[in-house]
C-alpha positions in Angstrom: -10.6 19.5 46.1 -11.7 17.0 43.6 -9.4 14.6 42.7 -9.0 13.8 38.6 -10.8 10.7 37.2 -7.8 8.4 35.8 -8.4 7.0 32.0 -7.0 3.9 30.5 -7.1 4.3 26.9 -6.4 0.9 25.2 -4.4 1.4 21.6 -7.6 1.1 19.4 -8.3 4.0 20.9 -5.2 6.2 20.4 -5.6 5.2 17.0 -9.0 5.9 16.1 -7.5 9.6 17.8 -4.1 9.5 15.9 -6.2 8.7 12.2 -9.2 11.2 12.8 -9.4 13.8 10.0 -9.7 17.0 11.0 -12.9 18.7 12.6 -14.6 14.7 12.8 -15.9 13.6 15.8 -13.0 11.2 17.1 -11.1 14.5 16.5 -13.4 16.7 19.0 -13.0 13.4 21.8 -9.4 13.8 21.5 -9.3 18.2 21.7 -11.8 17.7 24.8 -9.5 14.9 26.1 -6.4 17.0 26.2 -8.2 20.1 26.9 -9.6 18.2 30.5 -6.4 16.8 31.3 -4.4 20.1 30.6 -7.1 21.7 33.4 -6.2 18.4 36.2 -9.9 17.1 35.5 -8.3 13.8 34.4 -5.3 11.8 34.3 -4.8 9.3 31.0 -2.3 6.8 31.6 -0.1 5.1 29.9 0.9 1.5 29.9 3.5 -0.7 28.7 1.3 -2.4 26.1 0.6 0.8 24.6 4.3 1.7 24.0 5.2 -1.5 23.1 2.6 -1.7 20.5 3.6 1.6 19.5 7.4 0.5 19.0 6.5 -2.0 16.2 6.9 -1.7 12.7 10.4 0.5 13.9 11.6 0.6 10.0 12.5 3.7 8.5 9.5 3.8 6.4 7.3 4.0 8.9 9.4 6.5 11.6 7.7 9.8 10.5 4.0 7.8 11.6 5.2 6.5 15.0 6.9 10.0 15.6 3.2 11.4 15.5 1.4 8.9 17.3 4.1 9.4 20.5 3.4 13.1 20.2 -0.5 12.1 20.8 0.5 9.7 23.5 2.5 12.3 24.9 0.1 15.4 24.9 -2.6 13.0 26.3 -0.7 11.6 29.2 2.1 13.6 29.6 3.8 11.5 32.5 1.2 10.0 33.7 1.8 5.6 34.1 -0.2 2.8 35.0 2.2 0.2 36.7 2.9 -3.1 34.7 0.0 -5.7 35.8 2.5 -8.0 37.3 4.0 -4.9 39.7 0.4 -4.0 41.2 1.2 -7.1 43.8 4.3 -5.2 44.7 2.4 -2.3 45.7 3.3 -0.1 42.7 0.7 2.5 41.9 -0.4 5.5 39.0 2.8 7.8 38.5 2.3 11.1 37.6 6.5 10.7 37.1 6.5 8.4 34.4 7.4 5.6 36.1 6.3 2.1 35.8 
């Protein structure tokens, strides 16, 4: 059995995937994206930066935009984690639990 090839996506590139209009390029990257990691061909993780990053600007005015790009991070990685950089020392590895 193959194992799946584990992704690090850095926040640039959730939001070049978040902003794509529909049928563009960067829009096809993210379909084929989920559609390989919905078949176990790859695991995208998330990391801490990435939600932390996605937790600013937490106004109002801006809940409805967030809401959306945690759906992406969501469908994308589902509960897949890379471990904080300081924990890797500690023998923490890639959950598929959501775990740090």
């Amino acid at each position: 059995m193959i194992r799946p090839i584990r992704i690090h996506l850095d926040t640039s590139d959730y939001s070049a995937m978040h902003d794509a209009p529909t049928g563009s390029p960067i829009q096809k990257v993210r379909e084929n994206l989920a559609e390989l990691a919905r078949r176990g061909r790859i695991e995208i993780g998330l990391s801490y930066h990435v939600v932390f990053e996605l937790l600013q600007r937490a106004d109002a005015e801006h809940r409805g935009n967030r809401l959306s790009r945690a759906r992406l991070l969501s469908e994308l990685c589902g509960l897949n984690a890379f471990p904080y950089p300081t924990d890797l020392g500690d023998g923490h590895r890639f959950s598929n639990e959501g775990l740090w």
